[in-house]
N, C-alpha and C positions, 0 to 999 in steps of 0.2 A: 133410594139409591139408584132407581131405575131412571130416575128423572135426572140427576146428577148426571149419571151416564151419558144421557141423549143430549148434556148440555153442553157438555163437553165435546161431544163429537160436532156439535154444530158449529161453537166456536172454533173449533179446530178445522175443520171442513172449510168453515169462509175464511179463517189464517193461513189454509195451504193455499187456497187461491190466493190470497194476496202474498204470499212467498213466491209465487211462478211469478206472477205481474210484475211484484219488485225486482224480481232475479234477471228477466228479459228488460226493465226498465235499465237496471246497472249498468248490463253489458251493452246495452244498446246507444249508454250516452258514456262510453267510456269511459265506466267509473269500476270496473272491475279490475283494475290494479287500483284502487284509489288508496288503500293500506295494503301496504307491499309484505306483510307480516301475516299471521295469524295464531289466536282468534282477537287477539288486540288491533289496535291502528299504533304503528311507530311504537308500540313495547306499553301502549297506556289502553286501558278500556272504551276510554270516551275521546270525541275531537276534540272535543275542547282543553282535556288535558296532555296532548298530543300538541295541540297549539301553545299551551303556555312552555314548550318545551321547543318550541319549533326553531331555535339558531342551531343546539346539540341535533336535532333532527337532521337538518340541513344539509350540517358537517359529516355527520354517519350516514346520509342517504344523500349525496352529489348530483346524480343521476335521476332520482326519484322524489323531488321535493315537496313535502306537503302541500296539498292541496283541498283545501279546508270542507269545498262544495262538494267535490267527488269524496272526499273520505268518507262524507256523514252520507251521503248516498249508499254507499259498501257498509257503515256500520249502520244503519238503520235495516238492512235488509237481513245483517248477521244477529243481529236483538230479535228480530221478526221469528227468524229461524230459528235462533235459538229458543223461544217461548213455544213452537211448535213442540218442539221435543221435548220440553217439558209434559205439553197438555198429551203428547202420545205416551209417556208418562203416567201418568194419571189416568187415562183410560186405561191400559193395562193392569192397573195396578187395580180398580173401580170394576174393570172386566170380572177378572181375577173375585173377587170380594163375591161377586155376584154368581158364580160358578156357570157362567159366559164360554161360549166355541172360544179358545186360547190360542186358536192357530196365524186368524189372520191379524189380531193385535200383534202377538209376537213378531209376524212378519214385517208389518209395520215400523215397530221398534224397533229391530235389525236393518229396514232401510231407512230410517231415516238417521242411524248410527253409517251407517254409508254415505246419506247422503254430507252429512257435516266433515267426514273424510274428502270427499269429494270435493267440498269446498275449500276446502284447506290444500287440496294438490292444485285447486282451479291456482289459487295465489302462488301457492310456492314453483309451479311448471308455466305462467305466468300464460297461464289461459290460452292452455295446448287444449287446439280443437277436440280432438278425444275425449277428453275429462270433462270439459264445458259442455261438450254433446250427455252424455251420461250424466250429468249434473243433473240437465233440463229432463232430460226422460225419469232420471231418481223422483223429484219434482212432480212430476204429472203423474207418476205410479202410485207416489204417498196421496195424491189428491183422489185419485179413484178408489184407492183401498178404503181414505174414510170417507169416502162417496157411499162405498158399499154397504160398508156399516152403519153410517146414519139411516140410508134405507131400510135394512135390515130392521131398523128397530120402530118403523112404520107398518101397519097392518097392512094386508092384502087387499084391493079392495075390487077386483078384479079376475074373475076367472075364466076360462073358457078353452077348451080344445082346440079351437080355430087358429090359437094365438099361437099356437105349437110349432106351427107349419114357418113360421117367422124365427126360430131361432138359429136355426144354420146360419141364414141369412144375417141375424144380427150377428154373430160372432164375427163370422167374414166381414162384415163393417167393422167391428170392433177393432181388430187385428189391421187390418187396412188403413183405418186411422190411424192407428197406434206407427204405423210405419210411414206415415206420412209425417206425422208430427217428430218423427228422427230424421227425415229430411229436411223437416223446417228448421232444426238444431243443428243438423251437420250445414246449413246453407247460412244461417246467424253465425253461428260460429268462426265459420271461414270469409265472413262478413262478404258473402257473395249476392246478398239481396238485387246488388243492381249490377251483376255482372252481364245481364240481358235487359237492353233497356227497350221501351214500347212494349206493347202488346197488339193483340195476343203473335207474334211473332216476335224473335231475339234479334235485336239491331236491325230489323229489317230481313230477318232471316227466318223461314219456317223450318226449315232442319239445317240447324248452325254448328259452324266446324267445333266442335267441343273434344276435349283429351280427359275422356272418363275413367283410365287408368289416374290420372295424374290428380282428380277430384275424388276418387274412390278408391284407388290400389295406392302404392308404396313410390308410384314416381311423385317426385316432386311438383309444391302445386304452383299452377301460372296459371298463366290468364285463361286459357281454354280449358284449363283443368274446372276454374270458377264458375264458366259459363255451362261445361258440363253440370255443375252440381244446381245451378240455379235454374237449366232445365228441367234436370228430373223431377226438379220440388214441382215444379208446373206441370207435369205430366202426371206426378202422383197428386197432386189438388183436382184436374181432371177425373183421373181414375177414383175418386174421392164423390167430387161432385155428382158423376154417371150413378154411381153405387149406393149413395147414401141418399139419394136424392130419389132413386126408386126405392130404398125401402123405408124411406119416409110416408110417401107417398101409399107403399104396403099399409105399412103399421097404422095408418089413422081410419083403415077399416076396424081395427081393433082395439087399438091404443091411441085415440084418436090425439089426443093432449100430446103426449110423444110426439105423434107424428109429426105434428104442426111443430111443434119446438125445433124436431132433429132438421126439418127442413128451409124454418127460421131463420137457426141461427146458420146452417150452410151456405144459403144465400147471402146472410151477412158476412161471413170469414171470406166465401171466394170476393166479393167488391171488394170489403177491407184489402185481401191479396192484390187484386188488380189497382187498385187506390194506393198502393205503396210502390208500384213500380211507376206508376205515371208522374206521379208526386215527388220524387225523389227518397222515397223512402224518410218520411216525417217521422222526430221518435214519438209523439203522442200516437202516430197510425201502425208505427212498426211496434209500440208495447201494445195496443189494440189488437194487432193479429193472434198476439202471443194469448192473452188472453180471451180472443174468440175459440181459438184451439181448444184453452181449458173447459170452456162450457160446452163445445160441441161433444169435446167426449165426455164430459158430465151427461150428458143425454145421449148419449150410446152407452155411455155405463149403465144410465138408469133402467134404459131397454133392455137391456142383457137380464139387469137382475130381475126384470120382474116376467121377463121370460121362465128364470129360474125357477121362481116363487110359485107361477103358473102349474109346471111341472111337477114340481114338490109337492103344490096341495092336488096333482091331479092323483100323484104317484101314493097318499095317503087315503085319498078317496078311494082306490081301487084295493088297498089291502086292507082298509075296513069296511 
């Protein structure tokens, strides 16, 4: 049962990754209204039976007419998602059996019963920036939590006091990622990727006239609102790079494998970043970033937890 378990979570773990990929793939080729319904396409499960239907579609959808390439893009990503929730499903249930900590499955299972709500208001409020922001973060939460837990059911193989002095530090990267990658969503979303074009300066500008009320508060958004928000994303990749990049750097006195990865794949996301503005924003480079995001914090997650583990077996060592 213990083996079931661990197998589970691993194909679940590399299915939540390919749910973020596919979900930034969708909306990135415009295939996020591509079935105007939910959790069908045009009232049928499949495109194809959506197409053998497509003159009554037509007629009932004027406005929105089948589109055969984007629909199976939107229903391939809702199949994807939908098998995740199964398989968190199944580990609950498998947890459960095993007389398993029930807190963070459960929590699991409550968001990713959010996030399929989510998906469903993305369609029906027709991918209002808010929801599709919240989407993407529901998304990368489900992927760290059973990041967590596949960990978790990996021995310790690592001890040491020294490593202790590193965890402040990784949370504060944790947390700092985690707030960079809702800027990367609030900036996809409002499709402001190339509201500042060139680098590293915006149009030619080092501090560009931006309306950060209008990109972040309740005014309405325009052009300088956009540039606002595609600054910030580049200020927090900065504050990103500065941060993660020395405790990269820390960590591989101790955790040396971490270290080299965390600062790896950093190196790889900031080029990717700056490779999508020069480029014009390519969607194989712009689902690329999306999915550099998910492995960087896969290894900031994984630092955290074995900071945790660290502590745990130090804090057993001392009361026995």
């Amino acid at each position: 049962m213990a083996a079931l378990y661990r197998r589970l979570l691993y194909v679940a773990t590399a299915l939540a990754l390919v749910v973020v990929v596919l979900g930034a793939y969708v909306r990135l080729s415009a295939a996020g209204l591509g079935c105007p319904d939910w959790p069908g396409c045009y009232g049928h499960l499949t495109v194809a039976a959506a197409e053998a239907h497509a003159t009554q579609i037509d007629a009932r959808f004027p406005d929105r007419p089948l589109q055969p390439l984007k629909a199976t893009k939107e229903m391939i990503h809702r199949y994807a998602a939908g098998t995740l929730g199964l398989l968190v499903l199944a580990l609950v249930v498998v947890g459960w059996r095993q007389r398993r900590s029930h807190v963070l499955p459960l929590v699991l299972a409550v968001l990713i019963v959010l996030q399929a709500l989510l998906g469903m208001w993305t369609v029906t409020l027709k991918l209002k920036p808010l929801v599709v922001t919240a989407h993407l973060i529901g998304g990368m939460t489900s992927l760290a939590l059973l990041w967590w837990l596949l960990l978790d059911t990996r021995p310790l193989t690592k001890n040491g006091a020294a490593a202790q002095r590193l965890r402040p530090y990784a949370e504060g990267g944790l947390v700092l990622l985690a707030g960079q990658i809702l800027l990367g969503g609030w900036t996809s979303s409002h499709y402001a990727g190339l509201a500042c074009t060139g680098f590293p300066g915006c149009s030619g500008q080092w501090w560009p006239d931006a309306d950060y009320a209008a990109g972040f508060g309740t005014a309405a958004i325009n052009g300088a609102g956009l540039i606002a928000i595609q600054w910030m994303h580049r200020l927090g990749a900065l504050a990103v790079l500065l941060y993660l990049g020395a405790l990269a750097l820390g960590s591989r006195r101790v955790m040396p494998r971490l270290g080299m990865t965390i600062g790896m794949l950093l190196l790889l996301q900031i080029a990717i970043g700056i490779g999508n503005v020069l480029t014009g924003l390519p969607l194989p480079l712009a689902a690329a970033h999306n999915a550099g995001a998910a492995l960087l914090l896969l290894a900031v997650v994984a630092l955290n937890h074995r900071l945790v583990r660290v502590a745990d077996a130090a804090s057993s060592g001392d009361s026995s």
